[in-house]
ZAMARGU-4260 file (C-alpha; in steps of 0.2 Angstrom, whole numbers, plus 5000, padded with zeros to 4 digits):
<rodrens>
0) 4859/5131/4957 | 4858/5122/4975 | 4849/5130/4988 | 4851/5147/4981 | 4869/5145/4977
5) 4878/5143/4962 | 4890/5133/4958 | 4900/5125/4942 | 4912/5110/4938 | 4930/5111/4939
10) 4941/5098/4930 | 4945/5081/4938 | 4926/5078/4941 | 4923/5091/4957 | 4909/5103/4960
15) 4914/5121/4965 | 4903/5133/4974 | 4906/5151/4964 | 4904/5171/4968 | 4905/5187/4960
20) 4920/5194/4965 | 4915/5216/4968 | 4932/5220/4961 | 4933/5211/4943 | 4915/5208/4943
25) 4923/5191/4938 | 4917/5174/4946 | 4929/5168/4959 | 4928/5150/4968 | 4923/5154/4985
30) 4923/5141/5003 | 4906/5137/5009 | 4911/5146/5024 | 4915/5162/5015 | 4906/5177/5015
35) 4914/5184/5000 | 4925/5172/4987 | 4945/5170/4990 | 4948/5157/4975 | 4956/5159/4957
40) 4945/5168/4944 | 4935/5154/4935 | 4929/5156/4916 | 4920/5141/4908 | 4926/5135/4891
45) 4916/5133/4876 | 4920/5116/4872 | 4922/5107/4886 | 4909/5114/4897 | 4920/5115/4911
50) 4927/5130/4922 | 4945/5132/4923 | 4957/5147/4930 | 4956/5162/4917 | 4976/5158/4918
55) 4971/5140/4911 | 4966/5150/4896 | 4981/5158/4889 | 4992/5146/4873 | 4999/5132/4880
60) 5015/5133/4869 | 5026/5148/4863 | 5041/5150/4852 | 5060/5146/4859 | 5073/5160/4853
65) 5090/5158/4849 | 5095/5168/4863 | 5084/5162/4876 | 5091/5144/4876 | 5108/5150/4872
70) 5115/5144/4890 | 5107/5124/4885 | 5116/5122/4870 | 5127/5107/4866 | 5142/5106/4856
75) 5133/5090/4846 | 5128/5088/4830 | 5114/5078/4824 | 5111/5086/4806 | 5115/5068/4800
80) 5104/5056/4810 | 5088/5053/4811 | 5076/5058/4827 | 5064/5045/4833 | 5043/5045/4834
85) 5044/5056/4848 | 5056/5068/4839 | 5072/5065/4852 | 5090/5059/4849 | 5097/5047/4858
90) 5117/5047/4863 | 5128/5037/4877 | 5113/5033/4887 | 5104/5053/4885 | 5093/5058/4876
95) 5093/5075/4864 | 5082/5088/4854 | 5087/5098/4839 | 5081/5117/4840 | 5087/5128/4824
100) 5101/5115/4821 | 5105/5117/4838 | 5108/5099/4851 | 5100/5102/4869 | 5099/5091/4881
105) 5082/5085/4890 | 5075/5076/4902 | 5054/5068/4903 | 5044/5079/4915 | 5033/5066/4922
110) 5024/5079/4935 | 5018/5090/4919 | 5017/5079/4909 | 4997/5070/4904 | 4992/5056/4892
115) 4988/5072/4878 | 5005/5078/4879 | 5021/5075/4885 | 5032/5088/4893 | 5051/5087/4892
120) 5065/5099/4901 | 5079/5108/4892 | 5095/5106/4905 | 5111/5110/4905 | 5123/5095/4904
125) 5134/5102/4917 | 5121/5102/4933 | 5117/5089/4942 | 5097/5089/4938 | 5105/5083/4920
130) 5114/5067/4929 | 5097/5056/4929 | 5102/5038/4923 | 5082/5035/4919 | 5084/5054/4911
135) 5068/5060/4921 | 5067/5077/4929 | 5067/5080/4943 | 5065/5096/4953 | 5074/5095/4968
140) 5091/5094/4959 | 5099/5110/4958 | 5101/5116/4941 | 5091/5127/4927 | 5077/5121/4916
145) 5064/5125/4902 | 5050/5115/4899 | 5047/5112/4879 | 5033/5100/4870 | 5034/5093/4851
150) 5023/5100/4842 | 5019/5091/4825 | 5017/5107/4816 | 5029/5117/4823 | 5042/5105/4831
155) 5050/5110/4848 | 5041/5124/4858 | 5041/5131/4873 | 5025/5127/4887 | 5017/5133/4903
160) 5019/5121/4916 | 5002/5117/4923 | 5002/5110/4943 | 4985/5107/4952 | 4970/5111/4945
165) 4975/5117/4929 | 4983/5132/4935 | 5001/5138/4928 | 5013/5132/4942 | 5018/5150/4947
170) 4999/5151/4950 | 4997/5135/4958 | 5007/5141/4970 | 4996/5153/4978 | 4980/5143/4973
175) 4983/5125/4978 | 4980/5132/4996 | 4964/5136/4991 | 4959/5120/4985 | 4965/5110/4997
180) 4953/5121/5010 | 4939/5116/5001 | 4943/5098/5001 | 4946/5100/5019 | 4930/5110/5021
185) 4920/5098/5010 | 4925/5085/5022 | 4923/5095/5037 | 4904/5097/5031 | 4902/5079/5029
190) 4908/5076/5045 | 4897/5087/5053 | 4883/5077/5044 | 4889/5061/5049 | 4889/5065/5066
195) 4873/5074/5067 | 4865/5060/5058 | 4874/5048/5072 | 4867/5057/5087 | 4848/5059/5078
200) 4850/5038/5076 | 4854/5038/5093 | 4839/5047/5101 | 4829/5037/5088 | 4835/5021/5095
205) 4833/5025/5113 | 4815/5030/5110 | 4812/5015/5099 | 4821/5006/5116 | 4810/5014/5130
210) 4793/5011/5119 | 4798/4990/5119 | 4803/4991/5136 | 4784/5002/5142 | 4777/4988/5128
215) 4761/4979/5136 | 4758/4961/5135 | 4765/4944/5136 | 4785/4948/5147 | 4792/4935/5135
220) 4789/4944/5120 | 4793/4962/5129 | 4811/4957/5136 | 4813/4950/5116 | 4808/4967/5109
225) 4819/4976/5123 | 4836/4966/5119 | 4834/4967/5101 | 4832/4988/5104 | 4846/4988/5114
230) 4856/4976/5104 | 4852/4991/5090 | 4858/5003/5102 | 4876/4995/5103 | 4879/4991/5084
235) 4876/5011/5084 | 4888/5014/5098 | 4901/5004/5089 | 4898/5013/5074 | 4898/5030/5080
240) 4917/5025/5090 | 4924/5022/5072 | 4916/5037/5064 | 4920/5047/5079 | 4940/5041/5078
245) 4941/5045/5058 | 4935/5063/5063 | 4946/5065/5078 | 4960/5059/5066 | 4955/5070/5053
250) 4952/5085/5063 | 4973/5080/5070 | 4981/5078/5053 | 4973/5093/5044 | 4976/5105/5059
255) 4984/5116/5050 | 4973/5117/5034 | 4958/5118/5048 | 4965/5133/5058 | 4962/5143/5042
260) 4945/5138/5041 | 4940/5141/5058 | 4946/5151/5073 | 4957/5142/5087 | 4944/5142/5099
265) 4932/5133/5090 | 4946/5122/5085 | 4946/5117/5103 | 4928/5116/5104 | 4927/5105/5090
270) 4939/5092/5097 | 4934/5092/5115 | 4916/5088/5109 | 4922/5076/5098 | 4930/5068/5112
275) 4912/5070/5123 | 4903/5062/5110 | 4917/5046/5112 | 4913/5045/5129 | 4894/5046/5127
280) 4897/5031/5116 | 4906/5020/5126 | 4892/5027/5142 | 4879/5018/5129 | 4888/5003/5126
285) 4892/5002/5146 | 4873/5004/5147 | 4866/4994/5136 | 4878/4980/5143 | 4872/4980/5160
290) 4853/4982/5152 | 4855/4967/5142 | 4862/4956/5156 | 4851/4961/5169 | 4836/4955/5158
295) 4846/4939/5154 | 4850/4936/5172 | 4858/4942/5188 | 4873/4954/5186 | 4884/4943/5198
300) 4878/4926/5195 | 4894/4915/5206 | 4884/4899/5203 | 4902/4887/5195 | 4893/4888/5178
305) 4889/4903/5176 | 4905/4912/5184 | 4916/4911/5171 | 4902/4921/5158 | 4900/4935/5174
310) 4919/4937/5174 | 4920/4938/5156 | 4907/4951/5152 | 4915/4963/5167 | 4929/4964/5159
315) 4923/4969/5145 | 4912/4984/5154 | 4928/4988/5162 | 4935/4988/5146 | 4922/5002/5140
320) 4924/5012/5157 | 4945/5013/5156 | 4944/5020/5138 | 4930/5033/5144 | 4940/5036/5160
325) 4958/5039/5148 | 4945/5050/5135 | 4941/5061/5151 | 4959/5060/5157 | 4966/5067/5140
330) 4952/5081/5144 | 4956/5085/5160 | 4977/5085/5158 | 4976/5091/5139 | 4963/5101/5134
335) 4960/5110/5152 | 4943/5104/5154 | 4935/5105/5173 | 4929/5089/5179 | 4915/5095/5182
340) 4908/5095/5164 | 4913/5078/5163 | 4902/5074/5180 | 4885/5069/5171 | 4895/5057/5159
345) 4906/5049/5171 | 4891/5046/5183 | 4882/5039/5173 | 4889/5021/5176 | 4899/5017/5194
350) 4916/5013/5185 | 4921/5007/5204 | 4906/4998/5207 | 4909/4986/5190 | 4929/4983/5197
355) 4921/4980/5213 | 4911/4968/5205 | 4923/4959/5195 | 4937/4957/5208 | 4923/4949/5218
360) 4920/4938/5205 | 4940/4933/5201 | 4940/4931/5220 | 4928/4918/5221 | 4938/4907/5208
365) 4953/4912/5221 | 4945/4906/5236 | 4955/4890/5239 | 4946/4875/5249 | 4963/4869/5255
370) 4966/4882/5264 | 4966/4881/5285 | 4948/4886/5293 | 4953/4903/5299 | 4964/4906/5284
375) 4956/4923/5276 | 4949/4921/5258 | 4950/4930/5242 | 4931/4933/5240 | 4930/4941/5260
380) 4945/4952/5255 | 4934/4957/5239 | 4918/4960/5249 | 4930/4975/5259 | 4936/4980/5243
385) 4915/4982/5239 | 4911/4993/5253 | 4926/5004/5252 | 4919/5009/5233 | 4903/5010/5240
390) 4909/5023/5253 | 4919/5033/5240 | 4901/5033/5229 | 4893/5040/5244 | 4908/5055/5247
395) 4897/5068/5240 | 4884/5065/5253 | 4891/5070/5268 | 4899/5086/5274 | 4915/5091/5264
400) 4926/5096/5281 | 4925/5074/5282 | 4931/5071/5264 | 4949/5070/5268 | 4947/5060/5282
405) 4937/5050/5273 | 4947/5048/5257 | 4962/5045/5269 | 4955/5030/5281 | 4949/5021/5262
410) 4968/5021/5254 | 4974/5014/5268 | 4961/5001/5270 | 4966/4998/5252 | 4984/4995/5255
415) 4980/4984/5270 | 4969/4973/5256 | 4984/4974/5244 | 4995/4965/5258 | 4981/4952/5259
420) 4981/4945/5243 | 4998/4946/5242 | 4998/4932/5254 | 4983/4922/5253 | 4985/4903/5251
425) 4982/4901/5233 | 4976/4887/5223 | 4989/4878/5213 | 4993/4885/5195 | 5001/4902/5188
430) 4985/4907/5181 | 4978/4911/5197 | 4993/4921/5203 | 4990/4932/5186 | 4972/4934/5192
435) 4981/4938/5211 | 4991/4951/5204 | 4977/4958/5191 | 4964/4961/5206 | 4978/4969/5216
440) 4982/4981/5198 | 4963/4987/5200 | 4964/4990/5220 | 4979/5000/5216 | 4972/5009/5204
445) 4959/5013/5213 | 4971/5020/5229 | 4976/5032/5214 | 4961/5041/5212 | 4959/5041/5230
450) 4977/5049/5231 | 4972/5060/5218 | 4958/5068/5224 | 4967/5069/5241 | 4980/5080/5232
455) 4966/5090/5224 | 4958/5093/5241 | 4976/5100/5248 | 4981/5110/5234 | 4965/5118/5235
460) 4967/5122/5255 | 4981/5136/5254 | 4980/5134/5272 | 4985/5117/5272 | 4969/5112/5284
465) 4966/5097/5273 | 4976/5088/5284 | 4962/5073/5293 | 4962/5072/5312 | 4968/5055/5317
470) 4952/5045/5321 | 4941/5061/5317 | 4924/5057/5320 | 4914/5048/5305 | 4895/5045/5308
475) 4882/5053/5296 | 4865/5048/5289 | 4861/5049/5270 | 4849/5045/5258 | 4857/5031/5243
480) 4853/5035/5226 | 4835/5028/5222 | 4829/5018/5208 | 4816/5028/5202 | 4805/5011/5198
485) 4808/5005/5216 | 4804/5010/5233 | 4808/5023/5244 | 4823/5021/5251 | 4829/5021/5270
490) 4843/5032/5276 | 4858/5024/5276 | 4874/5026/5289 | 4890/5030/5285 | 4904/5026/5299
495) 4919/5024/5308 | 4920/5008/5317 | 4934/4997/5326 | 4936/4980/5322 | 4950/4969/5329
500) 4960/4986/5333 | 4958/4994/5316 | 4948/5009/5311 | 4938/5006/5297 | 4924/5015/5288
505) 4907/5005/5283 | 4891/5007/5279 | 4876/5000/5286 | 4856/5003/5290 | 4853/5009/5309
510) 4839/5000/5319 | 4835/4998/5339 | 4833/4984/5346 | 4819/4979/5356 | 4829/4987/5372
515) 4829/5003/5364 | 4847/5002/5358 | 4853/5008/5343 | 4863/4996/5332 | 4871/4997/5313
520) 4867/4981/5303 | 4882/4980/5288 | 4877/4971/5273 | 4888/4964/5259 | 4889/4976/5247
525) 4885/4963/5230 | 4869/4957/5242 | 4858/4970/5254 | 4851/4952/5260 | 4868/4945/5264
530) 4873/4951/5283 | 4892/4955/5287 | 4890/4962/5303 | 4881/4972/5316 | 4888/4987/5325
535) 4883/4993/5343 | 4889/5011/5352 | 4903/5004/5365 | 4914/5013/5376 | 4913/5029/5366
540) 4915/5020/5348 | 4907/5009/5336 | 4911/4991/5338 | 4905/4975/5332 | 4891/4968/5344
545) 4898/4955/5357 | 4888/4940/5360 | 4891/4929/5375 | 4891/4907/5369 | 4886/4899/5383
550) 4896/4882/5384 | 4902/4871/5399 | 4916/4874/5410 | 4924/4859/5404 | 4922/4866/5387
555) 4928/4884/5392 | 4942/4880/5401 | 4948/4867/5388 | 4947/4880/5376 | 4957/4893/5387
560) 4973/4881/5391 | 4973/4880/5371 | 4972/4899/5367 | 4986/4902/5381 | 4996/4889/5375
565) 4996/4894/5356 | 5000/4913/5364 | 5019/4914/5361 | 5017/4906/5341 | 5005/4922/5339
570) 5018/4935/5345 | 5033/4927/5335 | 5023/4926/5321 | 5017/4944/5320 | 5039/4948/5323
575) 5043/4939/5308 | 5029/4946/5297 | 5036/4964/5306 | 5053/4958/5298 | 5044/4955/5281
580) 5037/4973/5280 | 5020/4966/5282 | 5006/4980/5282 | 5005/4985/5301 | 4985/4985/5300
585) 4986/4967/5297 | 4998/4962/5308 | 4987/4972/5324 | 4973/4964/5314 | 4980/4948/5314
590) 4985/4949/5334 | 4971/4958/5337 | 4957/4942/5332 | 4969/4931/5346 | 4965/4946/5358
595) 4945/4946/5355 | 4946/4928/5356 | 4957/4928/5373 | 4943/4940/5378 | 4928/4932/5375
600) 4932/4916/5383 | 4938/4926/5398 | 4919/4933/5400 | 4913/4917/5396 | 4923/4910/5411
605) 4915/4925/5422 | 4900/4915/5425 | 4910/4902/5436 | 4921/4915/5444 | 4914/4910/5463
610) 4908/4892/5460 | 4925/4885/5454 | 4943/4889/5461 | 4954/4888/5445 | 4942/4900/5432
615) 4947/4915/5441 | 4966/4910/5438 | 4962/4908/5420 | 4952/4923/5417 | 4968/4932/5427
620) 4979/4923/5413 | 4968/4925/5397 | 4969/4946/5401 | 4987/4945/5405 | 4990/4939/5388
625) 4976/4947/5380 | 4984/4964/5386 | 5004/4955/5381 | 4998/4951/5360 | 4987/4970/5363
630) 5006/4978/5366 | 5016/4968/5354 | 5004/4974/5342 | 5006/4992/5345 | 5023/4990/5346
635) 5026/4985/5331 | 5015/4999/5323 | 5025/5011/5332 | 5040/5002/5325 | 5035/5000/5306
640) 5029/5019/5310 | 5046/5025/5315 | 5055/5019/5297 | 5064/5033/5290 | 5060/5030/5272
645) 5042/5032/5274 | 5038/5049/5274 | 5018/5051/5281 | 5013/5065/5292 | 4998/5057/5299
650) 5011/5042/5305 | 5022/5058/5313 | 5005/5063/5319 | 5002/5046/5326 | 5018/5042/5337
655) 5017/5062/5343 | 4999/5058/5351 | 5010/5042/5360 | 5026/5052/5364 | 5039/5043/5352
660) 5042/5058/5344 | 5054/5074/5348 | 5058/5088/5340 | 5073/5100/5339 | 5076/5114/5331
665) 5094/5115/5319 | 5092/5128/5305 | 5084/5144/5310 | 5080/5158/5294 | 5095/5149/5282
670) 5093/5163/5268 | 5092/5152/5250 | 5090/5158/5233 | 5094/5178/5225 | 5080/5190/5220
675) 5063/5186/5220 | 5068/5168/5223 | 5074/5172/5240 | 5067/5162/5256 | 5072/5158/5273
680) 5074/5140/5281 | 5070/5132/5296 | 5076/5115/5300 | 5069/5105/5314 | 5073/5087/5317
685) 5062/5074/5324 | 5070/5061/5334 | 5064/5044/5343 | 5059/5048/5359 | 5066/5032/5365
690) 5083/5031/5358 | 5086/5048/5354 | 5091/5041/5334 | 5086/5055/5322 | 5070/5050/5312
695) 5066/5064/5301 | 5070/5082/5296 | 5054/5096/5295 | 5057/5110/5282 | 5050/5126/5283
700) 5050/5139/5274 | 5048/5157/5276 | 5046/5173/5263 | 5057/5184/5275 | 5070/5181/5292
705) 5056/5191/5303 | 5040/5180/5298 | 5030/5171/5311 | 5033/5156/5311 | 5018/5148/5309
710) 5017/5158/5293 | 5026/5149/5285 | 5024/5149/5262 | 5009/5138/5255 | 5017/5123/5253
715) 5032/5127/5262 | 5030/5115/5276 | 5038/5096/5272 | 5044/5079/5280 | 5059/5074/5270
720) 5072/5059/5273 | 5087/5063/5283 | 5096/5058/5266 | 5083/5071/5256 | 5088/5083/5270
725) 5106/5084/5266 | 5104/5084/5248 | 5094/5099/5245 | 5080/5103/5236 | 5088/5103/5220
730) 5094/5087/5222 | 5080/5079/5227 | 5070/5085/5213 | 5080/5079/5201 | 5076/5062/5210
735) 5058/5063/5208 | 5059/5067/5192 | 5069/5051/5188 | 5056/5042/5196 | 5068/5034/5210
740) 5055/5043/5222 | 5035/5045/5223 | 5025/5047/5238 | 5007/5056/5235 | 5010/5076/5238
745) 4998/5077/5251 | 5007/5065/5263 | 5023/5073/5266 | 5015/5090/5268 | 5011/5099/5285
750) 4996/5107/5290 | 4996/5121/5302 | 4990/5110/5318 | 5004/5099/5317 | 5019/5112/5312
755) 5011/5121/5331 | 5012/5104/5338 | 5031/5102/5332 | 5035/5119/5338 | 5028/5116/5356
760) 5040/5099/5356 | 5054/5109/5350 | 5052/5123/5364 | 5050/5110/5378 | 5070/5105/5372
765) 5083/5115/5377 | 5098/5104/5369 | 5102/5107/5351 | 5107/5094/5340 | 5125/5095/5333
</rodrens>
């Protein structure tokens, strides 16, 4: 008796729980699960004190007729030789036993056979189970069979074969199943156990954590007492992975001996908490890691000794935070979890802001002292990087109609950084082109869960209205998470500003100055102390705050005949990178840092417009060229914009705002597809306003011939290649499928505002292209 319920042991050393079955009154071994017993009949035997199956109970041998072994017999004759100590005749290799002065031959049963008795097979020589060289049995070979034992007093007999548990093999049959669930069930329990027992240890050591980390007294013995809990903390975590794992493996291989044991739903249950319980692992390890090195030090410590130990140990948080992220992944894709029950566990440490943190730190060992003054660095490009994961942590603060455009304006920026360190000047070795590419890995895969929620955001606007507004407004105040053992904290911005002619979205702390203006002081984002950059409110946008150098007019003007003369190399090199397929951002970027500086020394020069005769002729030439590198820029945006295997509407949307876009309409309601596939296609094609050369073709489609057209099906508005457009759909899906084409669904689509907007150039054009 345990705890109220009985239970008795079986053979091969195993406990089994027992009840009364109602029909036989007879005691049946029964699941702990089980509400009433499904297992064989059990009766104990005298002798031994075990249980067995009451078929366990009946003779183990019987007598062998003439007649029932009638189809074995040989034509041998061993009436004159003499058997061996096991009672068998050997010939030509097989071996024989002698029944009523009958030859038959036979075959070792290994399977039933036991060190108390060995069981042998009557066969008939003709089948092929009688063909063993080693003469064993073996019963995947066709042909019939009796199994026989020598018995000392009665020589040859028949036997029951016995299969698991000592039941009769036509028994075991049905019965094995049954004690293979308990096993599985007995393991099931202890797993439970384990992982109860894991998550009590857990609470236990956080508590025994937070009391050494309240502990009063001397710091130095404190911090001790607090690295050594959390320490605890991460042996546990490590621990419970590997438990965790064996479970999930378990639970995998034994599905189909599980499903019988509990329903499909709790199946599910079961695994997706298991997985949970992963992830709350590795949050622990993530957590204690960053504990442990904040009381050891600071997180980013760049000082040339120290650097190499911060790189190491973000990798291996980052480490921690991919396996949680592919856990939750697994979730999501396979077990149809909402990410929102994953929320509290993938908050709970800024997987971004640790691969912020660690590009910053292989940047620095980028940065390359060689390089030219104005040559842009790998730690700067890493500081951009910082802020945009910044801005995505903030997303959830301001209002959802911005999130697009938001989201949108950050994967670009993060292209744009890509291009960067693609061609930064690079200290000398391969290693450091491994770390190049590495850092660019993370950016990227940071772009794809921009892109991703991007394409969540449209799939779940039926309208298509997710589409951003080119250079929407940006510019909200919001409170930054707090900690709760700090201050209170001040209202942060979030903004859209323009700095050397490219929009980009920051974050900053507003203040006036002492002339009552408002201004947006940006901080780097690794150091609140550290400032980038201050913003002020200029010609209806925020731009970085202009401060005027006084310097001679010596000085000035020398510097003005420089920046002239170096003009033409800026224009030809921004052509070349154009060939190159440099990103355009940079390239404006790029131009547009010779523009500011064209410009600034033309307002220096202001000061000396009427006292000498020559600064007004340089400050006519500084804004010619200023206005000459302003242009090439553009024009080699709208350029790199008009490439006909990029397909992006917001780049349509672009060159339609600075009319280099037409439209005509070529397909009108083409009927496709039978029955209740049946739609109706319009075909417009957009063309350089320019040159007339045909760009792009704009599918829609329609449920029927009469709809409106700005009706047009959820999803059924698309940009597609002039090549995509002559090959159908079909063919183009068999394409994506093959990998040979993948641009982020979001992109190619249409929103309503633009398909109007394509519809009004198409209505201002009466000529219809052939």
């Amino acid at each position: 008796m345990y705890r109220g319920r009985q239970y008795v042991e079986v053979p091969d050393g195993r406990h089994v729980q027992i009840g009364v079955d109602p029909a036989s009154g007879l005691y049946r071994a029964k699941l702990p699960s089980e509400l009433i017993a499904s297992g064989p009949v059990l009766k104990p035997d005298v002798k031994s004190s075990l249980w067995y199956p009451v078929e366990r109970l009946v003779p183990l041998t019987y007598p062998l007729s003439t007649a029932r072994l009638e189809a074995f017999r040989t034509d041998l004759d061993f009436s004159t030789a003499d058997p061996g100590s096991d009672g068998l005749y050997r010939f030509n290799g097989k071996l024989y036993a002698r029944i009523e002065q009958h030859a038959y031959q036979v075959l070792h049963d290994l399977d039933a056979s036991s060190p108390q008795r060995s069981v042998m097979r009557i066969v008939r020589p003709g089948d092929a189970v009688a063909t063993d060289a080693g003469n064993l049995y073996v019963a995947s070979r066709p042909g019939s069979s009796e199994p026989v034992a020598f018995d000392t007093r009665h020589g040859w007999q028949g036997t029951i074969v016995y299969g698991a548990a000592g039941m009769p093999r036509t028994v075991a049959a049905s019965s094995s199943a049954f004690w293979q669930r308990l096993d599985v069930a007995s393991e099931l329990d202890q797993i439970n156990l384990r992982i109860q027992k894991a998550h009590e240890t857990r609470q236990e050591l956080i508590a025994a954590w937070l009391t050494a980390k309240d502990l009063e007294g001397e710091p130095a013995k404190r911090v001790a007492g607090e690295l050594t809990a959390l320490v605890d903390r991460e042996l546990h975590s490590l621990k419970e992975l590997e438990s965790l794992g064996e479970a999930l493996n378990y639970y995998k291989e034994q599905k189909s001996v599980v499903s019988t044991l509990i329903s499909e739903a709790d199946y599910r249950d079961k695994m997706i908490a298991l997985q949970k319980g992963q992830m709350l692992a590795y949050q622990q390890l993530i957590e204690c890691g960053l504990s442990r090195r904040a009381l050891k030090g600071p997180l980013l410590d760049l000082a040339p000794d120290g650097l190499p130990q911060t790189v190491r140990f973000l990798y291996r948080m980052m480490g921690h935070l991919k396996e949680r992220q592919l856990i939750a992944d697994n979730l999501v894709k396979k077990w149809k979890v909402s990410p929102d029950d994953l929320s509290d566990i993938l908050s709970s440490a800024d997987t971004h802001n640790v691969v912020a943190s660690w590009v910053l730190t292989k940047s620095v060992l980028l940065d390359n002292p060689l390089s030219a003054g104005n040559a842009v660095q790998a730690s700067d490009l890493a500081v951009q990087f910082g802020m945009a994961t910044v801005v995505y942590a903030a997303l959830g603060k301001i209002p959802e109609d911005r999130h697009v455009s938001v989201l949108s304006g950050l994967s670009q920026q993060c292209a744009a950084l890509r291009d960067w360190y693609d061609r930064l000047d690079l200290p000398a070795g391969p290693e450091h082109v491994t770390s190049r590419n590495d850092i660019n890995a993370e950016i990227q895969a940071f772009e794809l869960t921009l892109e991703t929620r991007l394409t969540r955001l449209y799939l779940d606007q039926p309208d298509g209205s997710a589409r951003p507004v080119p250079e929407q407004p940006i510019d909200f105040d919001y409170i930054p998470p707090q900690d709760r053992s700090g201050p209170q904290t001040k209202p942060w911005r979030l903004f859209r500003a323009k700095k050397n002619g490219v929009s980009k979205i920051n974050i900053g702390e507003s203040r006036r100055t002492a002339l009552g203006v408002e201004v947006i002081d940006v901080s780097s984002p690794f150091n609140p102390q550290q400032p980038i950059q201050t913003y002020e409110h200029r010609e209806g946008e925020w731009r970085p705050v202009q401060s005027i150098r006084k310097k001679a007019l010596p000085a000035l003007q020398a510097e003005a005949d420089q920046l002239l003369r170096e003009s033409d190399s800026h224009v030809n090199t921004a052509l070349r990178e154009e060939r190159e397929k440099i990103n355009p951002d940079n390239i404006v970027e790029k131009l547009e840092e010779k523009v500011r500086a064209l410009d600034d020394t033309a307002l220096q020069l202001q000061r000396f417009e009427h006292s000498d005769a020559t600064a007004k002729a340089l400050i006519q030439r500084l804004k010619q060229d200023s206005q000459r590198l302003r242009t090439a820029g553009e024009d080699i945006r709208i350029r790199i914009y008009k490439d006909k295997n990029f397909l992006c509407v917001d780049r349509v949307i672009y060159l339609i705002d600075r009319q280099h876009i037409r439209a005509q309409q070529t397909v009108t309601r083409l009927k496709r597809g039978k029955r209740q596939d049946r739609e109706y296609l319009d075909i417009y094609v957009l063309t350089d306003a320019h040159t007339g050369a045909p760009l792009w073709h704009a599918h829609f489609h329609y449920p029927a011939v009469d709809t409106p057209a700005l009706n047009f099906n959820v999803r059924g508005a698309h940009l597609k290649t002039l090549e995509q457009s002559a090959k159908g759909s079909m063919s183009q899906r068999r394409e994506e499928q093959a990998g040979r084409q993948h641009v982020a669904i979001w992109r190619h689509h249409f929103d309503r505002r633009t398909a109007q907007r394509i519809f009004d150039l198409a209505a201002t054009t009466t000529d219809r292209v052939p």
